[in-house]
C-alpha positions in Angstrom: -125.9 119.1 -39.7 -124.4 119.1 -43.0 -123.7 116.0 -44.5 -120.4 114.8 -46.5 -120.0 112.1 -49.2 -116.7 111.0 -51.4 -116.0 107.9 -52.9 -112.9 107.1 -54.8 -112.1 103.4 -56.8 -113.7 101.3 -60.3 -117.2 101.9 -59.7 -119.3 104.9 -60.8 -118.9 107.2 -58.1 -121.6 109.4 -58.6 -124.4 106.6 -57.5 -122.6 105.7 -54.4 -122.8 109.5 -53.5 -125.9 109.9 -54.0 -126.6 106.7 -51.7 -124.7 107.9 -49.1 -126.2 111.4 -49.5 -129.4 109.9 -48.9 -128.6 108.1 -46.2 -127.7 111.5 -44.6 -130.7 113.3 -45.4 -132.0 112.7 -41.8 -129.3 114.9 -40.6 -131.1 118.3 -41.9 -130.4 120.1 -45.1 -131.4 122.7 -47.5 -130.2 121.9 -50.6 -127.6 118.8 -52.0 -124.5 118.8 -55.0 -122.5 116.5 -56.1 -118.9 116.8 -58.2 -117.2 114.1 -59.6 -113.8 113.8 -62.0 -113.6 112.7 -65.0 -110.6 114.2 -66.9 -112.6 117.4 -65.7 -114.8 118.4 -62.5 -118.6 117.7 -63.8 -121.0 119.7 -60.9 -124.8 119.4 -60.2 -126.4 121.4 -57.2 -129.2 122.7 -55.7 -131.7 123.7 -53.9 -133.9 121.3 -53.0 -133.8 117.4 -51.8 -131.6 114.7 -53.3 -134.3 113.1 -55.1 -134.0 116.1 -57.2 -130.2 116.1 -57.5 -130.7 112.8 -58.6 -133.1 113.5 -61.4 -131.1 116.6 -62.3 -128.0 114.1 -63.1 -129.5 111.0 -64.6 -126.4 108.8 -66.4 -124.8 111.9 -67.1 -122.4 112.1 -64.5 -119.3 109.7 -64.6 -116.0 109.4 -63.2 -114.9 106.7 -60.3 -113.6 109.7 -57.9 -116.2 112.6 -56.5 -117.6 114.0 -53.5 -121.2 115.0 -52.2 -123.2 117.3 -50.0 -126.0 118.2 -48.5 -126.5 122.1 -47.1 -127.8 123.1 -44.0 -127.4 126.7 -44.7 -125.3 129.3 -42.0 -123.6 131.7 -44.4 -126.3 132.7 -47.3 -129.5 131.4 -47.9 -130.3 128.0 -49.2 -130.2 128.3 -53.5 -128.7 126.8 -55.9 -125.7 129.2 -55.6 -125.0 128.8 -52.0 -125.3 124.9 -52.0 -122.1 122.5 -52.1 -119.8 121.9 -53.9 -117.9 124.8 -54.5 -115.6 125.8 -57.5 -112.4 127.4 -57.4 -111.8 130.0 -60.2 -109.8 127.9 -63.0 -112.7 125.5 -62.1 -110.6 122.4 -61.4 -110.9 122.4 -57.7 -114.5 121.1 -56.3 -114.9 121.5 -52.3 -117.7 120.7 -49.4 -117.4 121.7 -46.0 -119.1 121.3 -42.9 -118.4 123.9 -40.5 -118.1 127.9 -39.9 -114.9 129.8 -41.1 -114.8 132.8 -39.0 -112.3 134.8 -40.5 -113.8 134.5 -44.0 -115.0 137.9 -44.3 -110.9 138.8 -43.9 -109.4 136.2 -46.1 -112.5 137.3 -49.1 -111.2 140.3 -48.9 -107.1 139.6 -49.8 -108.6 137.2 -52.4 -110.5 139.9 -54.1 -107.4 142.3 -53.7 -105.5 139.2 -55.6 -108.3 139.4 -58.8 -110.5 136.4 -57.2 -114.1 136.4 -57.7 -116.6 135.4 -55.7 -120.3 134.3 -56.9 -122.0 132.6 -53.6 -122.6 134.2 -50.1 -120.5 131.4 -48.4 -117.8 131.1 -46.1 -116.8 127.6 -48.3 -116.2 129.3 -51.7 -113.4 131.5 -49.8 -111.5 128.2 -48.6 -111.9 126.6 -52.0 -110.1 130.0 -53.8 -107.5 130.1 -50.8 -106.1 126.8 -51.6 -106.5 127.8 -55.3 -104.3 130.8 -54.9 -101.6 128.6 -53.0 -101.6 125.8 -56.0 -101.2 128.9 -58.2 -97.7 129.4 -56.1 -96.7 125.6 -55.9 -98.5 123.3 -58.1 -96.5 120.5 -57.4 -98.3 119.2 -54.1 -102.3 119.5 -53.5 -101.9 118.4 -50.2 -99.5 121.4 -48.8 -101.6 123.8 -50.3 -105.0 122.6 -48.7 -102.2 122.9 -45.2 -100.8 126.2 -45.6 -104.7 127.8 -46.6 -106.0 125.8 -43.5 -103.6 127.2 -41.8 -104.5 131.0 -42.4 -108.2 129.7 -41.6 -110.2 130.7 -38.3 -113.1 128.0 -37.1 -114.5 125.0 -37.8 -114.6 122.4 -40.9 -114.9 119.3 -42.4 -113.6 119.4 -45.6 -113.4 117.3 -48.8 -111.9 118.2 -52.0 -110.9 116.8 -55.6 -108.7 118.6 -58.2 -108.6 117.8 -62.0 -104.9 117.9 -62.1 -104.3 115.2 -59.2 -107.3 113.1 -60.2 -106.5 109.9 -58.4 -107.0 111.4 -54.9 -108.9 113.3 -52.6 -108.0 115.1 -50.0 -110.3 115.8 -45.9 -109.6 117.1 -42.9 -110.9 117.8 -39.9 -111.2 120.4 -37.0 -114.4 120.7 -35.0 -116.9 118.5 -37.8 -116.5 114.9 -37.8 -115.5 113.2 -40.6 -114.2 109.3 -41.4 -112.6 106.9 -43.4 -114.6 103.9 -44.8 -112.2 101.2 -45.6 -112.7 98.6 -49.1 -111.1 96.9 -51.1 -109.6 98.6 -54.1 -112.2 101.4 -53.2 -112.3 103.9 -50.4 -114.8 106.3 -48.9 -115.2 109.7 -46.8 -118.8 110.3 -44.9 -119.6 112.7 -41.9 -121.6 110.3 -40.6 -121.1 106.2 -40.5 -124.6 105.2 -41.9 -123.6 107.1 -45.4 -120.4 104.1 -45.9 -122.3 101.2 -43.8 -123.6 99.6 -47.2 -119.9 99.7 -48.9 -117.3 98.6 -45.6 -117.5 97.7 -42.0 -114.0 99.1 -41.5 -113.9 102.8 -40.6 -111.1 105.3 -39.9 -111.9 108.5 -37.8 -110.2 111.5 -38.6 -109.5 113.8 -35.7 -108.8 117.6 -35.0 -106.0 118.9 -37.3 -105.9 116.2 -39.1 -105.4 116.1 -42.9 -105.3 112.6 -45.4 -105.2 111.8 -48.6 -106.7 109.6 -49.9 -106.7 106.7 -53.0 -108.4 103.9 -54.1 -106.1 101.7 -52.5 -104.4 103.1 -49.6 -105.0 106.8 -47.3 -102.1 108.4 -45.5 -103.4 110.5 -42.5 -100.5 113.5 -41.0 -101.3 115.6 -37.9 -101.4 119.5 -37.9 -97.3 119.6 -37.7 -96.8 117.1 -40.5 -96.4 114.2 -38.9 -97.5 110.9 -40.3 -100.1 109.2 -38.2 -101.2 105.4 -37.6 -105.0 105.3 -37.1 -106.6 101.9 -36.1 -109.4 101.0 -38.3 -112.6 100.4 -36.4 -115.1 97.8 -37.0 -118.8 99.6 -37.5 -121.3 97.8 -35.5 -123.9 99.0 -37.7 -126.2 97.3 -40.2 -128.3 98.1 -43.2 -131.5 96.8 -41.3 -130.7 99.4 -38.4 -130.5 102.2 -40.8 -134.0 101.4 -43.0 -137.6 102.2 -41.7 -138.6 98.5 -41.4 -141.7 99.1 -42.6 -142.6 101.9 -40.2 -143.9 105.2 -41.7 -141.6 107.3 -40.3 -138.0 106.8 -38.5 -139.7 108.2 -35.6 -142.1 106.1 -35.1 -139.7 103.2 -35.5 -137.7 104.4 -32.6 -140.1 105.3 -30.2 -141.4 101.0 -30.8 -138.1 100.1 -30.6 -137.6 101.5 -27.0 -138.3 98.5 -25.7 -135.2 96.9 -27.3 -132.8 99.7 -26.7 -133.4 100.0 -23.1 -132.9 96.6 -23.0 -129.9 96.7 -24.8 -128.7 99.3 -22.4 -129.2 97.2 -19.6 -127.9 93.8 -20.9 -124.7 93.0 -19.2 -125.1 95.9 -16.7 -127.1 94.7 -14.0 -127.9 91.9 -11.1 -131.2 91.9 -9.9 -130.8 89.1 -7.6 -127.5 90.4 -6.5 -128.5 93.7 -6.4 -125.1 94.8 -8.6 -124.7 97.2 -11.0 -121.3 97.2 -13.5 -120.4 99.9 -15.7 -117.0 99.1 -17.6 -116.6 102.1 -18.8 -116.5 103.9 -15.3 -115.0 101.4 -13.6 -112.0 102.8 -13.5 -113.0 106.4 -12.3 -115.5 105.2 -9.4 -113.2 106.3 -7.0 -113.1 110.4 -8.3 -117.0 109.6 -9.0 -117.3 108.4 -5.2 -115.4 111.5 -3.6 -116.7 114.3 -6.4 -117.4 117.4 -4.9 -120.3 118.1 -7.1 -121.3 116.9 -10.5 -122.1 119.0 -13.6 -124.1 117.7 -16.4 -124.1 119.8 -19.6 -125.9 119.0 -22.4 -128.1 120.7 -25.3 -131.8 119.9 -26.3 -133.2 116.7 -25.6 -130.2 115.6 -23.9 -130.4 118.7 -21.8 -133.4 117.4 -20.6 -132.1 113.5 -19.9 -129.1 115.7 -17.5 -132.5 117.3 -15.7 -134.0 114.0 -14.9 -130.1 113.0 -13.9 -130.2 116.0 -11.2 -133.0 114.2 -9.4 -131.6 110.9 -9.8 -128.1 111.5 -8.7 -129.7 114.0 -5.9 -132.4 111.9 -4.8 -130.1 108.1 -4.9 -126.4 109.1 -4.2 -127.2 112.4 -2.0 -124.7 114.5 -4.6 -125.3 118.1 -5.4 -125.8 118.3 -9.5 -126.3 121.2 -11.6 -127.4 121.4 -14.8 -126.1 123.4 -18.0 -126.9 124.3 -21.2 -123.7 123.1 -22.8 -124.0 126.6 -25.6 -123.9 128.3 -22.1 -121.7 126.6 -19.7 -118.3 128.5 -21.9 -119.6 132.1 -21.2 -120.2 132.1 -17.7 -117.7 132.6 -14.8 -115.6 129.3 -14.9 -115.8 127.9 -11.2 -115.6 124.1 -12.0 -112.1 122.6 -11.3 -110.3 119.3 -9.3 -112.8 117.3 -7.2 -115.7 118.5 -9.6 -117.2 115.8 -12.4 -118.8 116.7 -15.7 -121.6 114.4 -17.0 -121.7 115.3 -21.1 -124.7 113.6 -22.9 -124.7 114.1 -26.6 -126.8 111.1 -28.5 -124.4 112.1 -31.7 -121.2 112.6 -29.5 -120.8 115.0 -32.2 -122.4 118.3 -30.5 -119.9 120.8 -31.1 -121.2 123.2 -27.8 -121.1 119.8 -25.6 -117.4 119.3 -27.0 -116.4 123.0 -26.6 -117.9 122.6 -22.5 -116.0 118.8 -22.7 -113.0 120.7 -23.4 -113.2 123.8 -21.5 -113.9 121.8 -18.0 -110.8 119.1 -18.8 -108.5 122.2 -19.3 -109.7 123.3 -15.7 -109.2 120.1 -14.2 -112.7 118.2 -14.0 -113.0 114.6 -14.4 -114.9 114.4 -17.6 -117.7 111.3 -18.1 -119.6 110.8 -21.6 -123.2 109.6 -21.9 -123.3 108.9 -25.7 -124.9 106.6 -28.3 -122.6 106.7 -31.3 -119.3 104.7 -30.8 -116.3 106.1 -31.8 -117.7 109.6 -31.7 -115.5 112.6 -30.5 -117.0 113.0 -27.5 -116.6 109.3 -26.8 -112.9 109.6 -27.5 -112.2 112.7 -25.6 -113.9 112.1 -22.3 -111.7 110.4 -19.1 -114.2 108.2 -19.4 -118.2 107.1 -20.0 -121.3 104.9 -20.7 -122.6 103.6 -24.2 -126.0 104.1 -24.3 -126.9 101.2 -27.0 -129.9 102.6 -27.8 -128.6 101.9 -32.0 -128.9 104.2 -34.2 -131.7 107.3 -34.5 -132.5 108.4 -37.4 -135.6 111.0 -37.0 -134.2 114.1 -35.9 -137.0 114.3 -33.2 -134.8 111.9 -30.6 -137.1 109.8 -28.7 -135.4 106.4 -28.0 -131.9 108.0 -26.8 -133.6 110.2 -24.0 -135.3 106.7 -23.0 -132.0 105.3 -23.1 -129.9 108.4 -21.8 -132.3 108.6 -18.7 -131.5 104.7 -18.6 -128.1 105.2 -18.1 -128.2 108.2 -15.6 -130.3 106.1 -13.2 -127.5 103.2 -13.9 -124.8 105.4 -13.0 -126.5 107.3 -10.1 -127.6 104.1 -8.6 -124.4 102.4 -8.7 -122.8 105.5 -7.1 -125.7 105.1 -4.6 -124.4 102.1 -3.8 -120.8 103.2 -3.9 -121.1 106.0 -1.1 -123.7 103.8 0.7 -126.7 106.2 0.0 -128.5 103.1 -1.0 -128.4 99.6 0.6 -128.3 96.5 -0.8 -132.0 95.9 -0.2 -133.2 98.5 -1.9 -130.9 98.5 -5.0 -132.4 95.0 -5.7 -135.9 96.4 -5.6 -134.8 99.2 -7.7 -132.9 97.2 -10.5 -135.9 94.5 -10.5 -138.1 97.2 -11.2 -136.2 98.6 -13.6 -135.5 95.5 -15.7 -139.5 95.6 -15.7 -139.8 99.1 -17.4 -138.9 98.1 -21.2 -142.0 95.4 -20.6 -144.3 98.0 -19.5 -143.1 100.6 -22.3 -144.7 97.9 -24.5 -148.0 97.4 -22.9 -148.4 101.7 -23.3 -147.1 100.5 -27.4 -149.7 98.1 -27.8 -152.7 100.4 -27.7 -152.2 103.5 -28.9 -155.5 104.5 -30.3 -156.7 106.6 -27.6 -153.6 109.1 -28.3 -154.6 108.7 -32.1 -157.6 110.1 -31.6 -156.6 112.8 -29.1 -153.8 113.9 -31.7 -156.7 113.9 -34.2 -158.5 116.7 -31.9 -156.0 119.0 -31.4 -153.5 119.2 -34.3 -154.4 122.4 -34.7 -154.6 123.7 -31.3 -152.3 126.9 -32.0 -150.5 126.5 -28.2 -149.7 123.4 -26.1 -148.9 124.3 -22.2 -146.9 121.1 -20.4 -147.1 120.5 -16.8 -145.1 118.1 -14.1 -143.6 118.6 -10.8 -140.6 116.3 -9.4 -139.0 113.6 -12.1 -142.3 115.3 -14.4 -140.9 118.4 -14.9 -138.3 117.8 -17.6 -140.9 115.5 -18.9 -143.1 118.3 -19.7 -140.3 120.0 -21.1 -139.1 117.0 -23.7 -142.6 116.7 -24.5 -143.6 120.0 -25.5 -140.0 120.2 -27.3 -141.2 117.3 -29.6 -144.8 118.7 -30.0 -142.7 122.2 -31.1 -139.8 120.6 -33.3 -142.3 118.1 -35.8 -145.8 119.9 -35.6 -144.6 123.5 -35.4 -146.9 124.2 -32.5 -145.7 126.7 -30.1 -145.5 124.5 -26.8 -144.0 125.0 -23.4 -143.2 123.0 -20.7 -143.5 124.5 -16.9 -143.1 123.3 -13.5 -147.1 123.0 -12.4 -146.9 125.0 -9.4 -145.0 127.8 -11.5 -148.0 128.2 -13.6 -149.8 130.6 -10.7 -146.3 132.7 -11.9 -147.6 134.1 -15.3 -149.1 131.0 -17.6 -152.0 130.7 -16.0 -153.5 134.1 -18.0 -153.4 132.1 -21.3 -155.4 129.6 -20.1 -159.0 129.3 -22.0 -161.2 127.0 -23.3 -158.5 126.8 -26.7 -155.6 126.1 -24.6 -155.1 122.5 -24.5 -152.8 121.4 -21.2 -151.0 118.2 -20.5 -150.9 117.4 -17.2 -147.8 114.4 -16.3 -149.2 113.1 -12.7 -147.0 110.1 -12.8 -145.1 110.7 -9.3 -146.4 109.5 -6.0 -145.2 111.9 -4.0 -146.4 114.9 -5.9 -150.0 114.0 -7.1 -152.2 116.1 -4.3 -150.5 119.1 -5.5 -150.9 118.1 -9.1 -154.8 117.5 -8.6 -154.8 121.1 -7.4 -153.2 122.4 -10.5 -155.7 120.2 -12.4 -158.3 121.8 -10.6 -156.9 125.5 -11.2 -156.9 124.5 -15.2 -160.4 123.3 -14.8 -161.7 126.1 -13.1 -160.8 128.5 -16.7 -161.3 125.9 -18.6 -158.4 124.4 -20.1 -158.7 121.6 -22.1 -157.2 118.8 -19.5 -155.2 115.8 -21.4 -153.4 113.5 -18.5 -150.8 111.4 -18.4 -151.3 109.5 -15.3 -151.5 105.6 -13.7 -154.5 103.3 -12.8 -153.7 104.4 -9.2 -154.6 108.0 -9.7 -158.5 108.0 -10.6 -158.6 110.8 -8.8 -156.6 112.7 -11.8 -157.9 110.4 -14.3 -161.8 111.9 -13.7 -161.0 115.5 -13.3 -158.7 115.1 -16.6 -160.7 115.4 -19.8 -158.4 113.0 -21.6 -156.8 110.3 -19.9 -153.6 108.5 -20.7 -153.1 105.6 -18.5 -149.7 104.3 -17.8 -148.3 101.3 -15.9 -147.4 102.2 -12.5 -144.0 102.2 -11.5 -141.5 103.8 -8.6 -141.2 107.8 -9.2 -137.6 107.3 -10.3 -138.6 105.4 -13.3 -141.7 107.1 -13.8 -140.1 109.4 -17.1 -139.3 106.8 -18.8 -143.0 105.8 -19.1 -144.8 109.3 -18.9 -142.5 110.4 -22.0 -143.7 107.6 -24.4 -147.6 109.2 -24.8 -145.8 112.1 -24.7 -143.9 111.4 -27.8 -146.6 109.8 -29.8 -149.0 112.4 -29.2 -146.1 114.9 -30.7 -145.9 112.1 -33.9 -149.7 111.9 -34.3 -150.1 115.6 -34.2 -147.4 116.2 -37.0 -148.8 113.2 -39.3 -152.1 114.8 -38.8 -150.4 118.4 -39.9 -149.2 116.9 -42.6 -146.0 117.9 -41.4 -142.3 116.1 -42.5 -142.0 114.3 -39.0 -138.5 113.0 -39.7 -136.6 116.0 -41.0 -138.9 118.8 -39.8 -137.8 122.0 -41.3 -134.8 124.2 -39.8 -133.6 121.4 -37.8 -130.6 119.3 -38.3 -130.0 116.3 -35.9 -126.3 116.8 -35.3 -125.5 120.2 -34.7 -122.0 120.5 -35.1 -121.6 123.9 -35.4 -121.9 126.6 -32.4 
């Protein structure tokens, strides 16, 4: 969500922020500040993008030390006021913060008792006064105030801070919101997110929970929560410049859903034997055995990746004969706790940042479940905390609107739930060669559906301002029709929803008319006579029919009044072929709406707070 920048060493700091602040500007935000140290704190904020924070400073803001922000509001609305950085009272403290402080309303109220005073509606201007009040006691050390007012503090952060009287350091830490370390030479900088350093180092350091360090231009010290002075390994970023720009695409989206070709193939590299009929997965490896004997498995996951663990419960069900249930990660901590030894959790987070997929990460570990990660971003939290997992490779995703990491996350569910197939001897040899040939085919037939998307174009153009989308599929379709009428709703603002087909008798069917348009996924062998009658049943009140469908199905294909052919494949694969129309019809729709497809608004592509 919100999205951190510092940078301390000989250059001028304040352009490097802003860089870096751009390069997080996919993450979601309302508004954007910067604060950098020179002699005194010099601060620019507000509402608006970082282009404007950019204008607002010009050359007028020097200094080698600062740090940046951008707002994605939770306490106060987004203005000028609200937005990062905040002040303490003497005005030489400047703080960001990523996170929620829970107990703010409690600790603003002994600060006002003490004569602070407080301008914004923020929970961050109350931590940036509590350390003041603690310098004001003990001015000697910056670093044991920001640990005794952290330690009076309830929730999450990600903090950054700088202080005129110590002005050749700054000082993060970390508890729930991810921040790192970027490593240079005679320079040093602090991002919540690697692509906001990537330009300046390869070597990253990542902070975790209770952590505190300061740092200088030459050197960081990192202590734990008790004090205790830590040696973190610095991490090489597999991430470059090229990876992070649009390439000449319009949009990030659009980039990613042309290069799911490449990431799925990057996925697979290394992990499979067609002629062999083998399937390796180094990071599981180790864990087959609990996999092999797990009494159930649990995926838990939120949004898009919610919808990757749905199309898991059919894979893992259908291949390895395992009962699988699926949870809303924001939900799986509030209901009755039954999961325990001999169960296995599946967490997918394409971040590995997702702070209700942690909490349910951490919650089913402390109950005894072996915990696996599906996750894209190396290095992430989630990725460090699991027993154990599966990179998804799918590099990284910039649009907030995911597209090629479900691709890629359904890519490495059917992985796993062949290979534990195989394991238990669901599946024989035979036909895991015939299912791994054809799967080393999909990324190949994903770009014969890229090559001509016209016909999508034009039936984007007819209905971007349809005011309801309803999304249909039965089998591996259903959570198809769910991800795509969560695209169509997240870039277009088009109220969309995705049903099981045969529910739609259940209460849907009264809104269809003649203004409803319908998209109908009949991509799955085994379910298309039932999905010709629901076509029929939308044709019959006339719905406006759009079908994503195969050459095999003609049938569909000339009851449908917009067709969508894709390349046939088994059912098992057929989402990740019936969610690429899907995706672009959702892209198309927005352009057309003149909507901002890559940071649509309300939405943030991390969410790292609950």
């Amino acid at each position: 969500m919100c999205g951190i920048v510092g940078y301390i060493g000989n250059k001028q700091a304040s352009k490097i922020i802003i860089d870096g602040l751009k390069r997080l500007e996919y993450r979601g935000y309302d508004s954007a500040g910067i604060a950098t140290l020179n002699g005194k704190i010099q601060l620019n904020k507000g509402k608006g993008k970082v282009a404007n924070l950019e204008k607002m400073i010009g050359d007028s803001q020097n200094g080698s030390i600062g740090i940046g922000h951008t707002r994605w509001a939770t306490h106060g609305e987004p203005n000028d006021i609200n937005s990062h950085p905040h002040i303490s009272q003497n005005g030489k403290l400047a703080l960001v913060h990523n996170g929620i402080i829970e107990n703010y309303n409690t600790l603003k109220k002994k600060l006002n008792d003490q004569g602070y005073e407080f301008y914004s509606e923020t929970d961050t201007e109350v931590v940036a006064k509590l350390i003041e009040s603690f310098l004001e006691k003990d001015s000697s050390s910056l670093k044991k105030a920001v640990q005794l007012a952290l330690h009076q503090v309830t929730g999450t952060y990600g903090i950054a801070l700088v202080h005129s009287d110590f002005p050749d350091q700054i000082i993060v830490a970390r508890k729930g919101s991810p921040l790192l370390l970027g490593v240079g030479d005679g320079e040093m900088l602090i991002a919540s997110d690697a692509s906001a350093v990537a330009a300046y180092t390869d070597k990253v350091v990542y902070l975790d929970d209770g952590e505190i360090a300061v740092i200088t231009k030459d050197d960081y010290t990192v202590e734990s929560s008790d004090q205790v002075e830590l040696t973190k390994e610095i991490h090489e970023l597999a991430l470059s410049l090229e990876e992070i720009e649009k390439g000449g695409y319009d949009h990030f989206m659009l980039k990613e859903i042309f290069e799911q070709p490449k990431a799925i193939s990057d996925c697979l590299r290394g992990r499979i034997n067609a002629e062999e009929g083998t399937i390796t997965l180094g990071g599981i490896e180790n864990v087959m055995d609990q996999l092999v004997n797990a009494n159930r498995i649990v995926i838990a996951a939120c949004g898009t990746s919610w919808h990757s663990g749905l199309v898991g419960e059919y894979l893992f069900e259908y291949l390895a004969k395992v009962p699988v249930e699926v949870e809303y990660a924001s939900e799986f901590r509030y209901k009755e706790q039954l999961i325990g030894e001999g169960d296995v959790m599946i967490v997918i987070s394409q971040s590995g940042e997702t702070a209700d997929t942690l909490a349910a990460l951490r919650e089913a570990q402390s109950r005894g479940a072996l915990v696996l990660g599906v996750v894209n971003v190396v290095g992430s939290t989630i990725a460090r905390e699991t027993d154990a997992g599966v990179y998804i490779h799918a590099g990284p995703e910039i649009g907030v609107a995911s597209t090629k990491a479900f691709t890629a996350q359904v890519t490495v569910l059917t992985l796993m739930a062949i290979r534990l197939g195989l394991e238990k001897g669901t599946i024989k040899k035979e036909e895991a060669q015939k299912l791994i040939k054809e799967l080393a085919l999909i990324p190949s037939k994903i770009e014969s559906i890229l090559e001509n998307t016209d016909h999508i174009e034009h039936i984007s153009r007819l209905f971007s301002y349809a005011p309801n989308f309803l999304y249909l599929g039965r089998s591996y379709s259903f959570p198809v029709a769910l991800e795509g009428a969560l695209k169509l709703k997240e870039i277009s603002y088009i109220h969309a929803e995705g049903y099981p087909a045969a529910e739609m008798k259940h209460g849907p069917i009264a809104l269809i008319d003649e203004m409803m348009p319908v998209v109908v996924i009949a991509a799955t062998h085994h379910t298309n006579d039932k999905m010709i009658s629901n076509i029929e049943e939308v044709k019959a009140r006339k719905g406006r029919i759009i079908a994503i469908t195969t050459s095999e199905n003609g049938e569909v294909s000339d009851l449908a009044e917009f067709s969508t052919i894709i390349p046939a494949t088994m059912d098992v694969f057929s989402p990740l072929l019936s969610v690429i129309p899907l995706q672009l019809l959702s892209y198309y729709v927005a352009v057309n709406r003149g909507c901002n497809v890559d940071q649509p608004r309300n939405l943030a592509k991390s969410v790292t707070v609950e």
